[in-house]
mmCIF file of the N, C-alpha and C atoms, coordinates in Angstrom:
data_MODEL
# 
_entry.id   MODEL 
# 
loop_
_atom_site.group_PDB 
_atom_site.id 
_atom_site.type_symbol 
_atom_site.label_atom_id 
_atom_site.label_alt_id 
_atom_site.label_comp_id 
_atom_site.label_asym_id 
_atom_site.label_entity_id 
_atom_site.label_seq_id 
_atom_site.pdbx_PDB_ins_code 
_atom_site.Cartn_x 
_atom_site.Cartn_y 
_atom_site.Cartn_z 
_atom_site.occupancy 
_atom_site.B_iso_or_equiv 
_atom_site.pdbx_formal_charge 
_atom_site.auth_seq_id 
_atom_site.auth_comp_id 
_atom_site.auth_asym_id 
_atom_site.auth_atom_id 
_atom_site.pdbx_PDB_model_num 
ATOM 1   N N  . UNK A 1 1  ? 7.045   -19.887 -16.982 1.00 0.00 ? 1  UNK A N  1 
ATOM 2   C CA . UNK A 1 1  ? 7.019   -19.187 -15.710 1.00 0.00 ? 1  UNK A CA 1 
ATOM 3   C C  . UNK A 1 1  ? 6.042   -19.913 -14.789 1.00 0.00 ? 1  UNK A C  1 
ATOM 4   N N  . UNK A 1 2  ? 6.447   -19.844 -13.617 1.00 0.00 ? 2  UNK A N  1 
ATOM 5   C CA . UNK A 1 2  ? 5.737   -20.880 -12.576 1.00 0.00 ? 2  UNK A CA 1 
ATOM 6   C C  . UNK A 1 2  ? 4.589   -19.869 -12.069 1.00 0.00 ? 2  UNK A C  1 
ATOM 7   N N  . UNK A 1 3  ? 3.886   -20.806 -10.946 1.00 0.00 ? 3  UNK A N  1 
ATOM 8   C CA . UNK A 1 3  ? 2.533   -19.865 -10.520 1.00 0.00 ? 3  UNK A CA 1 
ATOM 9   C C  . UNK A 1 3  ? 3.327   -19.053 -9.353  1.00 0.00 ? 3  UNK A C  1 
ATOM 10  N N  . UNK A 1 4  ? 4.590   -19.813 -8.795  1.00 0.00 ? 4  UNK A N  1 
ATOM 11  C CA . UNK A 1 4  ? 5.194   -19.552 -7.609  1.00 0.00 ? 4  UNK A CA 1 
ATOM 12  C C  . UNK A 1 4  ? 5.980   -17.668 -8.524  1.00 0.00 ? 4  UNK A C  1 
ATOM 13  N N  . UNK A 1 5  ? 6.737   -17.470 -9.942  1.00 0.00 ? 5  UNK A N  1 
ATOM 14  C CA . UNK A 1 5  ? 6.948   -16.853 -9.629  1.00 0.00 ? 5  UNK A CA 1 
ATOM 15  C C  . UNK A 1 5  ? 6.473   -15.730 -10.186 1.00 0.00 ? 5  UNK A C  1 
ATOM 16  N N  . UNK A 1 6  ? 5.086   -15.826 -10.523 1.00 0.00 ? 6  UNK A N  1 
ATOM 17  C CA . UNK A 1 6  ? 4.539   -15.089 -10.859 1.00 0.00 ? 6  UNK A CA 1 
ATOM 18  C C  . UNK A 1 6  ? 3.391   -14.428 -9.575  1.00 0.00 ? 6  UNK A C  1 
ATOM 19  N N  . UNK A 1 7  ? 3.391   -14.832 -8.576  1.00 0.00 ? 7  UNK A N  1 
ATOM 20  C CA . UNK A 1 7  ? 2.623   -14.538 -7.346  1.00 0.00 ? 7  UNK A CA 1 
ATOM 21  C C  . UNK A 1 7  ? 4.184   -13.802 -6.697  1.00 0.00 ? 7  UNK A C  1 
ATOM 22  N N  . UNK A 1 8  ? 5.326   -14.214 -6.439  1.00 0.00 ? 8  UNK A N  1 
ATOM 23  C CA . UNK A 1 8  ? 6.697   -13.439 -6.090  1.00 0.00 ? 8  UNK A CA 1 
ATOM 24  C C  . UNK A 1 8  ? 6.081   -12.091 -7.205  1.00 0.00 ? 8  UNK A C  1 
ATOM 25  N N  . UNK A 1 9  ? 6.147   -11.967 -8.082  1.00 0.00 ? 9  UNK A N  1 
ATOM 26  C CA . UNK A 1 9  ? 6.255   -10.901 -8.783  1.00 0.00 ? 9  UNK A CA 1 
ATOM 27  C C  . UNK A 1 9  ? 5.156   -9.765  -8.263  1.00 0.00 ? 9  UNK A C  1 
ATOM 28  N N  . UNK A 1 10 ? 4.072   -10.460 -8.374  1.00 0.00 ? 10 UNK A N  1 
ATOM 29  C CA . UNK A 1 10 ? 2.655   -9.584  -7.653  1.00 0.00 ? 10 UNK A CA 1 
ATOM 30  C C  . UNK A 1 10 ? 3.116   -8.751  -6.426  1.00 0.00 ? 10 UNK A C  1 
ATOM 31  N N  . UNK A 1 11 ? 3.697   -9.988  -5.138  1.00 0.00 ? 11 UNK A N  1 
ATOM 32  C CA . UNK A 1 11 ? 4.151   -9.396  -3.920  1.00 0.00 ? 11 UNK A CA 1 
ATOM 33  C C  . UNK A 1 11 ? 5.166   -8.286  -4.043  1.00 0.00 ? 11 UNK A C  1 
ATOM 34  N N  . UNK A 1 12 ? 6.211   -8.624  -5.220  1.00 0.00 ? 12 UNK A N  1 
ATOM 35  C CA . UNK A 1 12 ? 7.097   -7.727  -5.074  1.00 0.00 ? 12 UNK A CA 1 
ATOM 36  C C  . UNK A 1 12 ? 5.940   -6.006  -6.159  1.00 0.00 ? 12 UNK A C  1 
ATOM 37  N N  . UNK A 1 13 ? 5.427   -6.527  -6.503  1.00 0.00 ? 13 UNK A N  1 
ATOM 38  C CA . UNK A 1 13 ? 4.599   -5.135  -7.509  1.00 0.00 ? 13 UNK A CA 1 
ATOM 39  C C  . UNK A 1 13 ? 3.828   -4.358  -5.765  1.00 0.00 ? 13 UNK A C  1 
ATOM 40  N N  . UNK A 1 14 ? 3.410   -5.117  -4.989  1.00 0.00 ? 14 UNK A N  1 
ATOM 41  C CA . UNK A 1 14 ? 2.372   -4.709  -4.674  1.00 0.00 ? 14 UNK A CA 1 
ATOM 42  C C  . UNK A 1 14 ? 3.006   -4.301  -3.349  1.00 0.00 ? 14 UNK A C  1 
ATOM 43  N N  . UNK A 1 15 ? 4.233   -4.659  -2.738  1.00 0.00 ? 15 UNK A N  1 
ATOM 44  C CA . UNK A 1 15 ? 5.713   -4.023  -1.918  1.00 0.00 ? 15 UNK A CA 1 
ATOM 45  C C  . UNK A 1 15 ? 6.171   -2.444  -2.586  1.00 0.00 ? 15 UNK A C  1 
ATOM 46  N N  . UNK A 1 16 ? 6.192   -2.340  -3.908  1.00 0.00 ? 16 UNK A N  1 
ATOM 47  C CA . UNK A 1 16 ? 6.319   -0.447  -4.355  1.00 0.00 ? 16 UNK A CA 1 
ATOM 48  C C  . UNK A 1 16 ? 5.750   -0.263  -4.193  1.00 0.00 ? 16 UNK A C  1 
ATOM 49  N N  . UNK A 1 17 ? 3.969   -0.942  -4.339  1.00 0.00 ? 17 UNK A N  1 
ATOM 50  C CA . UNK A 1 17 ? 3.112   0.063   -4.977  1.00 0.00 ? 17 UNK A CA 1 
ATOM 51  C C  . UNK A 1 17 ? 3.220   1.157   -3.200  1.00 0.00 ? 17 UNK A C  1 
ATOM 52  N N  . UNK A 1 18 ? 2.784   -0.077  -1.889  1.00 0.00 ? 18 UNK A N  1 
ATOM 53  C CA . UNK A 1 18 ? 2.831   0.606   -0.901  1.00 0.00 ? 18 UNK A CA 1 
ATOM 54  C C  . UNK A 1 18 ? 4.148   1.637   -0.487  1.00 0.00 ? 18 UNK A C  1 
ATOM 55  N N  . UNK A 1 19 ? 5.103   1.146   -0.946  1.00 0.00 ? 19 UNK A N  1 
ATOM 56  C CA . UNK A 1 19 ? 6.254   2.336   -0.571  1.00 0.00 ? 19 UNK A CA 1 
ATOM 57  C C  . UNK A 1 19 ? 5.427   3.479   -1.300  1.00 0.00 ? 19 UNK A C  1 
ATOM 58  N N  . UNK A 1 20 ? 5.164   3.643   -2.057  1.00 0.00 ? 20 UNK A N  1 
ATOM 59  C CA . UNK A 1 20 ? 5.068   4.960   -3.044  1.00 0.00 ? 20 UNK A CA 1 
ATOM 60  C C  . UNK A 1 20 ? 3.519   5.379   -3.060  1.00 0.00 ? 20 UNK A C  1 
ATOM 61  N N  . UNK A 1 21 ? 2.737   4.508   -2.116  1.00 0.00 ? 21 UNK A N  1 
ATOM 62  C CA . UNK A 1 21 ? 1.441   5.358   -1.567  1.00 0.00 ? 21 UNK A CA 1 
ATOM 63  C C  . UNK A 1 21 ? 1.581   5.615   -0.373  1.00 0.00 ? 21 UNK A C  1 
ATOM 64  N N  . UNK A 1 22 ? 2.294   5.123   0.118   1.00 0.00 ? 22 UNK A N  1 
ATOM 65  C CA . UNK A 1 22 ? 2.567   6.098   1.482   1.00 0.00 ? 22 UNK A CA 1 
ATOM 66  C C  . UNK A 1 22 ? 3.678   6.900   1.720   1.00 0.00 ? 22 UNK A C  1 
ATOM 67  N N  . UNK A 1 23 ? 4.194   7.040   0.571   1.00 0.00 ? 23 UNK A N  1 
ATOM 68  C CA . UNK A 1 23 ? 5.422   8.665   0.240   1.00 0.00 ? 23 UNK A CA 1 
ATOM 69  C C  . UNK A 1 23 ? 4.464   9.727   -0.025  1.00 0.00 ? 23 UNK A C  1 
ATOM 70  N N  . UNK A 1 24 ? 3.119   9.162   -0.789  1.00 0.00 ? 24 UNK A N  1 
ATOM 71  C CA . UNK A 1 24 ? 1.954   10.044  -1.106  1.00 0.00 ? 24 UNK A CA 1 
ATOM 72  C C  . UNK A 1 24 ? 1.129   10.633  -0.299  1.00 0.00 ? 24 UNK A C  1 
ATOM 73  N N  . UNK A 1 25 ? 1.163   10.266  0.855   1.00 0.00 ? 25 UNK A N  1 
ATOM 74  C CA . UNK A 1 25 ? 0.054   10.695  1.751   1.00 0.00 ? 25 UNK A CA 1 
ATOM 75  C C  . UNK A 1 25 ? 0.761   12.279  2.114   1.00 0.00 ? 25 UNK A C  1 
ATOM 76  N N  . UNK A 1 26 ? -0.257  12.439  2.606   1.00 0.00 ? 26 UNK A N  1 
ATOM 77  C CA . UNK A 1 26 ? 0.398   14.283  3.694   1.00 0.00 ? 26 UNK A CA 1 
ATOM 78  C C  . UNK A 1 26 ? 0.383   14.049  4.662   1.00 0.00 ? 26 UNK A C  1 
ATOM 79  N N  . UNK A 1 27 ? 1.573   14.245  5.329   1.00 0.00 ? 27 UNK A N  1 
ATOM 80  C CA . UNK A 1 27 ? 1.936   14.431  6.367   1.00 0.00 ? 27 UNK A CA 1 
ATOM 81  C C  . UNK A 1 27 ? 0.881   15.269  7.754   1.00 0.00 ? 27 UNK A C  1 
ATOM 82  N N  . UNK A 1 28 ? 0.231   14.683  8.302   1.00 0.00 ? 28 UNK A N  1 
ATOM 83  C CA . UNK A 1 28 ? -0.158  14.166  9.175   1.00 0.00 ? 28 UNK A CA 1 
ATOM 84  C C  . UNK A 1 28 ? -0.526  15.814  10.131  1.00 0.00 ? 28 UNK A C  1 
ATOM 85  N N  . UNK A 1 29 ? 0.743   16.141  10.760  1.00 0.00 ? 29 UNK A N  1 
ATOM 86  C CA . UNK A 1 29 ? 1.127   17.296  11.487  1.00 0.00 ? 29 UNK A CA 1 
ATOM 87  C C  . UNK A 1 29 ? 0.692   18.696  10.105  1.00 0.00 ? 29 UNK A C  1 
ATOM 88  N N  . UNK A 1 30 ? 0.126   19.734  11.018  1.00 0.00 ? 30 UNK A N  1 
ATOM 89  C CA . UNK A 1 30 ? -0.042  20.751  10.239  1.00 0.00 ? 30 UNK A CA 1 
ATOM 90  C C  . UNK A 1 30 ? 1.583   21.657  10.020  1.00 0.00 ? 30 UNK A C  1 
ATOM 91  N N  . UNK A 1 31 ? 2.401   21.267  10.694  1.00 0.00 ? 31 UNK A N  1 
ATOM 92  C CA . UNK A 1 31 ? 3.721   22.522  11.376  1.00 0.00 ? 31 UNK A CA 1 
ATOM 93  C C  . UNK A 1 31 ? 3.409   23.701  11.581  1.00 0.00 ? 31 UNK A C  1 
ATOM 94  N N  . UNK A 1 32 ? 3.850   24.569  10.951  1.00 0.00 ? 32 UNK A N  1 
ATOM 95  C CA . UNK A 1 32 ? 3.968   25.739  11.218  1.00 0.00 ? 32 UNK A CA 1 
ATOM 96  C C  . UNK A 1 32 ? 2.641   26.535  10.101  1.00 0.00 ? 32 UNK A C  1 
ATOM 97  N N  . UNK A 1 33 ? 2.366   25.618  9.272   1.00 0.00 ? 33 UNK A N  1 
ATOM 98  C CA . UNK A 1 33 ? 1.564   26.452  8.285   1.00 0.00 ? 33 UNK A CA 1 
ATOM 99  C C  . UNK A 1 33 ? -0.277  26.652  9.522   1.00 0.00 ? 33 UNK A C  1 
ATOM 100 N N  . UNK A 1 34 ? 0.280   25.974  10.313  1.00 0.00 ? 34 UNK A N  1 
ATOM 101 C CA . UNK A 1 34 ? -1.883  25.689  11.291  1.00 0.00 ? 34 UNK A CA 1 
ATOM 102 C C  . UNK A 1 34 ? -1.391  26.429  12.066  1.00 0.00 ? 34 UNK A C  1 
ATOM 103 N N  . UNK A 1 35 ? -0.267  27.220  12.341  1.00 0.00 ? 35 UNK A N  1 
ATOM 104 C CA . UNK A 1 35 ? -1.064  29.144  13.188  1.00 0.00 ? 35 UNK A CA 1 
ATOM 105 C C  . UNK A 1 35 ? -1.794  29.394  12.588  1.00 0.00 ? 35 UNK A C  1 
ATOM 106 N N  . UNK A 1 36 ? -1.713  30.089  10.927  1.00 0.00 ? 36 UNK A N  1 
ATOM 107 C CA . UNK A 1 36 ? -2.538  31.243  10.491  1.00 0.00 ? 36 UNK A CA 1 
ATOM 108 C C  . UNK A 1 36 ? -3.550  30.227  9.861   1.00 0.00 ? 36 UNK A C  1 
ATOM 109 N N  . UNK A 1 37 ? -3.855  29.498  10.310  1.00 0.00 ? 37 UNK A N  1 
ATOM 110 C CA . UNK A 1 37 ? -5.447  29.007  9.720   1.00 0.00 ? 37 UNK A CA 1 
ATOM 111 C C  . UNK A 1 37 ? -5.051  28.529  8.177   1.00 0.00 ? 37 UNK A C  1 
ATOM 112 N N  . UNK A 1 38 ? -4.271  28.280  7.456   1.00 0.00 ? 38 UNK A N  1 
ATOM 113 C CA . UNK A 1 38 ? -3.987  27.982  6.456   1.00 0.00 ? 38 UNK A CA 1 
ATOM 114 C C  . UNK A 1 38 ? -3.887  26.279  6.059   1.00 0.00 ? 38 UNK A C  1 
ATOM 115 N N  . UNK A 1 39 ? -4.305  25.879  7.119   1.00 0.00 ? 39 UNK A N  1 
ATOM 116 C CA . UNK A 1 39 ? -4.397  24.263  6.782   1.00 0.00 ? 39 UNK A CA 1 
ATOM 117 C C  . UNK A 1 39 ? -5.612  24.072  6.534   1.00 0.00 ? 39 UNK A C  1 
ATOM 118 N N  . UNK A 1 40 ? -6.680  24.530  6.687   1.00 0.00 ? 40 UNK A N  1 
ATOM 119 C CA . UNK A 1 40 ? -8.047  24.208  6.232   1.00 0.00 ? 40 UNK A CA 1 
ATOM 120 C C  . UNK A 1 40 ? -8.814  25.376  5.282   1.00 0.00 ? 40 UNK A C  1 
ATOM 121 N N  . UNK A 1 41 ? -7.326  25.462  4.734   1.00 0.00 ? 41 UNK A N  1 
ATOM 122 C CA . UNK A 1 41 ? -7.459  26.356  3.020   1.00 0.00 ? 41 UNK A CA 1 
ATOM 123 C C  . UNK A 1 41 ? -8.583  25.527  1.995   1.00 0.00 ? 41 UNK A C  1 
ATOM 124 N N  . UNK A 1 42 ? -7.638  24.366  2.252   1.00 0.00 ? 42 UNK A N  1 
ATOM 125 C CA . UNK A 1 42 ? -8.256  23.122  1.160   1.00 0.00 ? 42 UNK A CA 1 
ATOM 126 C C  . UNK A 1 42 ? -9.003  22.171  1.577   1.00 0.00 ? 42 UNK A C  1 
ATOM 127 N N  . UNK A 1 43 ? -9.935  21.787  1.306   1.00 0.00 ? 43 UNK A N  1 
ATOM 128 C CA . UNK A 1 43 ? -10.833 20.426  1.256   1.00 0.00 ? 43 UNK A CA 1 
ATOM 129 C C  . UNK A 1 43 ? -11.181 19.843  0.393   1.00 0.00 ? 43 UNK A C  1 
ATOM 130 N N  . UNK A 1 44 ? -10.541 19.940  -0.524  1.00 0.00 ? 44 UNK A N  1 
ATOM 131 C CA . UNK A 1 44 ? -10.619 19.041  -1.306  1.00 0.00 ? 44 UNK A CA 1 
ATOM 132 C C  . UNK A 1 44 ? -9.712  17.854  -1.343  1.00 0.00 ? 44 UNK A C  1 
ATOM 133 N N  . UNK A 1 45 ? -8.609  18.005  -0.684  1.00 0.00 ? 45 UNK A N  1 
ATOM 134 C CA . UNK A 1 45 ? -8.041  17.078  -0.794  1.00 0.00 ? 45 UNK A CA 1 
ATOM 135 C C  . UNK A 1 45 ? -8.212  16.121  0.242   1.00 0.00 ? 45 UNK A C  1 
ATOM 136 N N  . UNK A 1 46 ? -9.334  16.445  0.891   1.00 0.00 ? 46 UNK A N  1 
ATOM 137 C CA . UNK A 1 46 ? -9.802  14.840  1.561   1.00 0.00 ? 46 UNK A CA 1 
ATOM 138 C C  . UNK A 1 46 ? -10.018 13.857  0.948   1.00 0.00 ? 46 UNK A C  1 
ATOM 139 N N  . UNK A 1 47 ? -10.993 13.962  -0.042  1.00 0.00 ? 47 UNK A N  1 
ATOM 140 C CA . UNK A 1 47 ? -11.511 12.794  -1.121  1.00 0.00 ? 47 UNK A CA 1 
ATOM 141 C C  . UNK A 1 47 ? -10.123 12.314  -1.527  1.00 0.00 ? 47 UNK A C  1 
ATOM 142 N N  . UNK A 1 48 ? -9.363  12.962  -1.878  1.00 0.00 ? 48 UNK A N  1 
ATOM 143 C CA . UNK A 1 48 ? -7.644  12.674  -2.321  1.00 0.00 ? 48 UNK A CA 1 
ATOM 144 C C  . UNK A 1 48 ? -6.911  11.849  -1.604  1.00 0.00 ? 48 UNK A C  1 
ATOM 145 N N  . UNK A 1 49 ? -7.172  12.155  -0.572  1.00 0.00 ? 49 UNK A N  1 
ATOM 146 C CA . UNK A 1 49 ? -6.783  11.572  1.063   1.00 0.00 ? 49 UNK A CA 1 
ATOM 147 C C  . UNK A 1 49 ? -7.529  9.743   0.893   1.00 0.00 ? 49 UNK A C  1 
ATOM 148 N N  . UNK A 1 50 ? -8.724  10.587  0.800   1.00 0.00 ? 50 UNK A N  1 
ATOM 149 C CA . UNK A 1 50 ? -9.151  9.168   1.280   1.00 0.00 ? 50 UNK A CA 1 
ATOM 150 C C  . UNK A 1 50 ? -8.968  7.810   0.139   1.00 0.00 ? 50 UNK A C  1 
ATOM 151 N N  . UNK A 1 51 ? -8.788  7.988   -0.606  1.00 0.00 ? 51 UNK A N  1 
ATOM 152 C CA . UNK A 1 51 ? -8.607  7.840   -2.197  1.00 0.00 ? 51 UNK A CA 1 
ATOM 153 C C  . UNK A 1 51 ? -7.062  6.604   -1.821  1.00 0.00 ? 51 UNK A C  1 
ATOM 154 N N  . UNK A 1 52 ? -6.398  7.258   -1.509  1.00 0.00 ? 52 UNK A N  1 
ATOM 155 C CA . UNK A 1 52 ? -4.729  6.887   -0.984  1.00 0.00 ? 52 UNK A CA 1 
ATOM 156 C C  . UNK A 1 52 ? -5.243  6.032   0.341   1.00 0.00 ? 52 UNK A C  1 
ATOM 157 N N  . UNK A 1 53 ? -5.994  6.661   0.844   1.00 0.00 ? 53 UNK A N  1 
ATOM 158 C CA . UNK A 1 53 ? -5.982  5.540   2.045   1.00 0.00 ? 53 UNK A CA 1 
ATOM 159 C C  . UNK A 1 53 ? -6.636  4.146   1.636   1.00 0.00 ? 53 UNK A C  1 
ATOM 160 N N  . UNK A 1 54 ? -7.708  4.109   0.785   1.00 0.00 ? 54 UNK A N  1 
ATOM 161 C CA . UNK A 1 54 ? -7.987  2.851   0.292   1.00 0.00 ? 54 UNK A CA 1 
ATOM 162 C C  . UNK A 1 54 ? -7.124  2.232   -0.650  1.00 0.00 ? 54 UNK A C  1 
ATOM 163 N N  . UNK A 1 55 ? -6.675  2.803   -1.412  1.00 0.00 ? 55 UNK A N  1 
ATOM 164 C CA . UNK A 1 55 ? -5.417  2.310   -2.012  1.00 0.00 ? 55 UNK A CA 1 
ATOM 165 C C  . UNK A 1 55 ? -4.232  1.421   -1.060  1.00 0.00 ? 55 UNK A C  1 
ATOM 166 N N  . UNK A 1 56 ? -4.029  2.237   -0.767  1.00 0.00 ? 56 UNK A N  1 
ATOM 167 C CA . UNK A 1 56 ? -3.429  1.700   0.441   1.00 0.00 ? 56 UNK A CA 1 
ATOM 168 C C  . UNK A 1 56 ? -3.168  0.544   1.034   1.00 0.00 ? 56 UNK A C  1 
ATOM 169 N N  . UNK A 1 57 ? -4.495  0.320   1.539   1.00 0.00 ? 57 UNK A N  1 
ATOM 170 C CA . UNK A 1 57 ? -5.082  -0.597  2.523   1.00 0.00 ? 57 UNK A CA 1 
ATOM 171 C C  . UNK A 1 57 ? -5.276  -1.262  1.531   1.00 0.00 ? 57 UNK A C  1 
ATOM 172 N N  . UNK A 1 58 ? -5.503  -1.416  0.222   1.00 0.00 ? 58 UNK A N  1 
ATOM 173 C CA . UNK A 1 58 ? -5.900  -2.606  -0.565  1.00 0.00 ? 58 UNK A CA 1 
ATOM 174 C C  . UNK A 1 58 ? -4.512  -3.190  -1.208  1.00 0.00 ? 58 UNK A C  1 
ATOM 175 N N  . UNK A 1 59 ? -3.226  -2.354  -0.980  1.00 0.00 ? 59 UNK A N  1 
ATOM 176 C CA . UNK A 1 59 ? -1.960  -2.770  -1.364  1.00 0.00 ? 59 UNK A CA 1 
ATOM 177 C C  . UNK A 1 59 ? -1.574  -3.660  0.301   1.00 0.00 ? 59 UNK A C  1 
ATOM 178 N N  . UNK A 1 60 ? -1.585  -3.462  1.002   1.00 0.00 ? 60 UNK A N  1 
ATOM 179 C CA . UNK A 1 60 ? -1.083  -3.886  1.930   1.00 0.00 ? 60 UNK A CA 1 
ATOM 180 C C  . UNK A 1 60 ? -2.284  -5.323  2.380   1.00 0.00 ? 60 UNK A C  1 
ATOM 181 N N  . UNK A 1 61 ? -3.331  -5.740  2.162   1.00 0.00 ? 61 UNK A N  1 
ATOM 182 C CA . UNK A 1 61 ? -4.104  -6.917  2.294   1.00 0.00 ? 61 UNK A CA 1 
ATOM 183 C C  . UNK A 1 61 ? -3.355  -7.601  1.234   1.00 0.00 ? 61 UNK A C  1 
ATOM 184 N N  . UNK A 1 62 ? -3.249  -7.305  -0.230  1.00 0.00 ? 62 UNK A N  1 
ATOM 185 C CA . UNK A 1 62 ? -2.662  -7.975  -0.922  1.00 0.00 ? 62 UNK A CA 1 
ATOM 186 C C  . UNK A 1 62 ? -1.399  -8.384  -0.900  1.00 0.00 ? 62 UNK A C  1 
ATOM 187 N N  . UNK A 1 63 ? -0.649  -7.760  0.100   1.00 0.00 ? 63 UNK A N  1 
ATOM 188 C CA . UNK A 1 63 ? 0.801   -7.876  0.524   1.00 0.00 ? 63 UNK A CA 1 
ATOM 189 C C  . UNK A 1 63 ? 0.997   -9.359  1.723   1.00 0.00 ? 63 UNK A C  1 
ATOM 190 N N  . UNK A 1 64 ? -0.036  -8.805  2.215   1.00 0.00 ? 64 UNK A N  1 
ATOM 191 C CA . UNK A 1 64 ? -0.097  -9.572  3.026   1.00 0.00 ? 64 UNK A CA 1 
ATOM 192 C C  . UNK A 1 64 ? -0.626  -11.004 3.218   1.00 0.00 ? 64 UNK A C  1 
ATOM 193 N N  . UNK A 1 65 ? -1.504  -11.024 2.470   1.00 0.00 ? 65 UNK A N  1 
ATOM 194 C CA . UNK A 1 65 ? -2.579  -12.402 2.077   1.00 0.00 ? 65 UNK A CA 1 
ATOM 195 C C  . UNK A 1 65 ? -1.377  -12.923 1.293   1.00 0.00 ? 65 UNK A C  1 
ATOM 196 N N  . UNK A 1 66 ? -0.390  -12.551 0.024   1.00 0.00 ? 66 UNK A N  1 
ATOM 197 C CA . UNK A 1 66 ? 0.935   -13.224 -0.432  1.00 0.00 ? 66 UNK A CA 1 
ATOM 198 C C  . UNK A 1 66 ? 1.730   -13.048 0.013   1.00 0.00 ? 66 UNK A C  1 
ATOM 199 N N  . UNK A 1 67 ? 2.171   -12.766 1.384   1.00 0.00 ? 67 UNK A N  1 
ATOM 200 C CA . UNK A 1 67 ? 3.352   -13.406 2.171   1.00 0.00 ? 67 UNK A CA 1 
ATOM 201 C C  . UNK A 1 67 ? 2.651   -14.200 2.562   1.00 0.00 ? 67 UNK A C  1 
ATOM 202 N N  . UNK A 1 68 ? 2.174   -14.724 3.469   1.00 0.00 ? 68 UNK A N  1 
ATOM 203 C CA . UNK A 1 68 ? 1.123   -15.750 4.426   1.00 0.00 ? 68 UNK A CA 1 
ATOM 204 C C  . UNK A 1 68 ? 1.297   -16.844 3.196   1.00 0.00 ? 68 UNK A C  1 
ATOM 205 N N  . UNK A 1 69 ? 0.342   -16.864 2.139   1.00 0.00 ? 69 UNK A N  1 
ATOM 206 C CA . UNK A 1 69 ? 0.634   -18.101 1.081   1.00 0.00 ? 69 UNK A CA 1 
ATOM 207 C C  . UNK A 1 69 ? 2.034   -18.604 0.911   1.00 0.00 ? 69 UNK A C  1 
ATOM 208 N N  . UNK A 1 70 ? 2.833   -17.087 0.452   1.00 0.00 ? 70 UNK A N  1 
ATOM 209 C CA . UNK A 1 70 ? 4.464   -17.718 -0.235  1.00 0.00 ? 70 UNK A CA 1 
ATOM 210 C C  . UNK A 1 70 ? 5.185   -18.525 1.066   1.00 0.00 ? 70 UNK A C  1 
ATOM 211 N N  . UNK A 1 71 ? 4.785   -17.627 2.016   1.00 0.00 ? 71 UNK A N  1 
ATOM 212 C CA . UNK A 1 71 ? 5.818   -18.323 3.538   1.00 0.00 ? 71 UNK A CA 1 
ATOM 213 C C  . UNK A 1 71 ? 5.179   -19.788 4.108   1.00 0.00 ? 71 UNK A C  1 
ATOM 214 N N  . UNK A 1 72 ? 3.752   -20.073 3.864   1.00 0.00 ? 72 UNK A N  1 
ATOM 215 C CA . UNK A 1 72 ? 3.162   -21.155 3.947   1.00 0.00 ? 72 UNK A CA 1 
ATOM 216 C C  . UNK A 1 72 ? 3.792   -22.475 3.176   1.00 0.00 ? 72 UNK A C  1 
ATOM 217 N N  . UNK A 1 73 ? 3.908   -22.080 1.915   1.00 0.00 ? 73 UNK A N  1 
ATOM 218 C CA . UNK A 1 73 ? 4.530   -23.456 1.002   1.00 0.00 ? 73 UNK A CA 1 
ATOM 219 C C  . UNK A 1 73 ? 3.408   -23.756 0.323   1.00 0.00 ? 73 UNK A C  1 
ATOM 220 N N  . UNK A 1 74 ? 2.138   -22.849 0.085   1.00 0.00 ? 74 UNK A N  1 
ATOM 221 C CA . UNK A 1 74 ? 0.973   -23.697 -0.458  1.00 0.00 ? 74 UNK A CA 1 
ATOM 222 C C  . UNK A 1 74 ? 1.045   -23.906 -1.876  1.00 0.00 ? 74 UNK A C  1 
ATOM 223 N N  . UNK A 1 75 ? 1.875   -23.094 -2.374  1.00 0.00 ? 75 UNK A N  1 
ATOM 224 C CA . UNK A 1 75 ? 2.069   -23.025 -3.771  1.00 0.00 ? 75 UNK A CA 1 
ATOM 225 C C  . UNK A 1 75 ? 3.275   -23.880 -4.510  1.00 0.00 ? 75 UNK A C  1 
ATOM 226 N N  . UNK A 1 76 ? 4.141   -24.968 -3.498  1.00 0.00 ? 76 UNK A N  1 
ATOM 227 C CA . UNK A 1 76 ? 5.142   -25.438 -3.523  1.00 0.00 ? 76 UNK A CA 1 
ATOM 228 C C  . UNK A 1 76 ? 4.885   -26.661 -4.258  1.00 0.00 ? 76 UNK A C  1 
ATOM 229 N N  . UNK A 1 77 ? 5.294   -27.114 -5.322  1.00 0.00 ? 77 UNK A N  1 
ATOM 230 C CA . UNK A 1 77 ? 5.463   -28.303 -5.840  1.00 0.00 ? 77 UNK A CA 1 
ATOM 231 C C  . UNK A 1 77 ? 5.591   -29.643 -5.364  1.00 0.00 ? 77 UNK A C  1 
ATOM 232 N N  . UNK A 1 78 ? 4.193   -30.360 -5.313  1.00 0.00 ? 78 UNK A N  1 
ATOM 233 C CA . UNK A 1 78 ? 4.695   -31.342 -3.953  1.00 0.00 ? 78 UNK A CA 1 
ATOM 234 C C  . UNK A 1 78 ? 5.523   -32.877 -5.098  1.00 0.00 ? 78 UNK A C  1 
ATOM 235 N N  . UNK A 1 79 ? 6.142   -33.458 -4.348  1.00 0.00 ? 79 UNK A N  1 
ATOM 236 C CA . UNK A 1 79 ? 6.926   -34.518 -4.832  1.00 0.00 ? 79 UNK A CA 1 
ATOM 237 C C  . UNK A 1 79 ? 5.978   -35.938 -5.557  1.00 0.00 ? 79 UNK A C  1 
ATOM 238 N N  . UNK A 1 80 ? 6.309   -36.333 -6.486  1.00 0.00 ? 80 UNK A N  1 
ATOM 239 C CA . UNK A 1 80 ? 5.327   -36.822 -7.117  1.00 0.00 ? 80 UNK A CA 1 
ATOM 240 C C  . UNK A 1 80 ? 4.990   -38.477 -6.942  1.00 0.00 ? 80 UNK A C  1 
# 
């Protein structure tokens, strides 16, 4: 297995991981539950929150720092 497609593999690991931490987050908008004061039931799930947001953000640098390389060619086999 090459270094090329084992860094493809990372990008593609680290392409779910972000789909499926940001299916995780909560939705943003209170709707209908922030009339009766029922959105700031819980606080605990900030730390939870924030938890996903660094996650996150550390899936998507890594996403990103290996596209930039793979689309660069730096990892490309040069001719001998």
């Amino acid at each position: 297995m090459t270094v090329v497609k084992i860094v493809e593999i990372i990008w593609s690991l680290s392409a779910l991981g972000i789909i499926v931490l940001v299916l995780l987050h909560s939705p943003k908008g209170d709707g209908i539950g922030g009339i009766g004061g029922q959105a700031q039931l819980f606080t605990s799930a900030k730390s939870a929150e924030a938890s996903l947001n660094r996650l996150t953000w550390g899936f998507c640098v890594v996403f990103i720092s290996l596209t930039v390389i793979l689309s660069a060619g730096w990892l490309a086999v040069q001719p001998g």
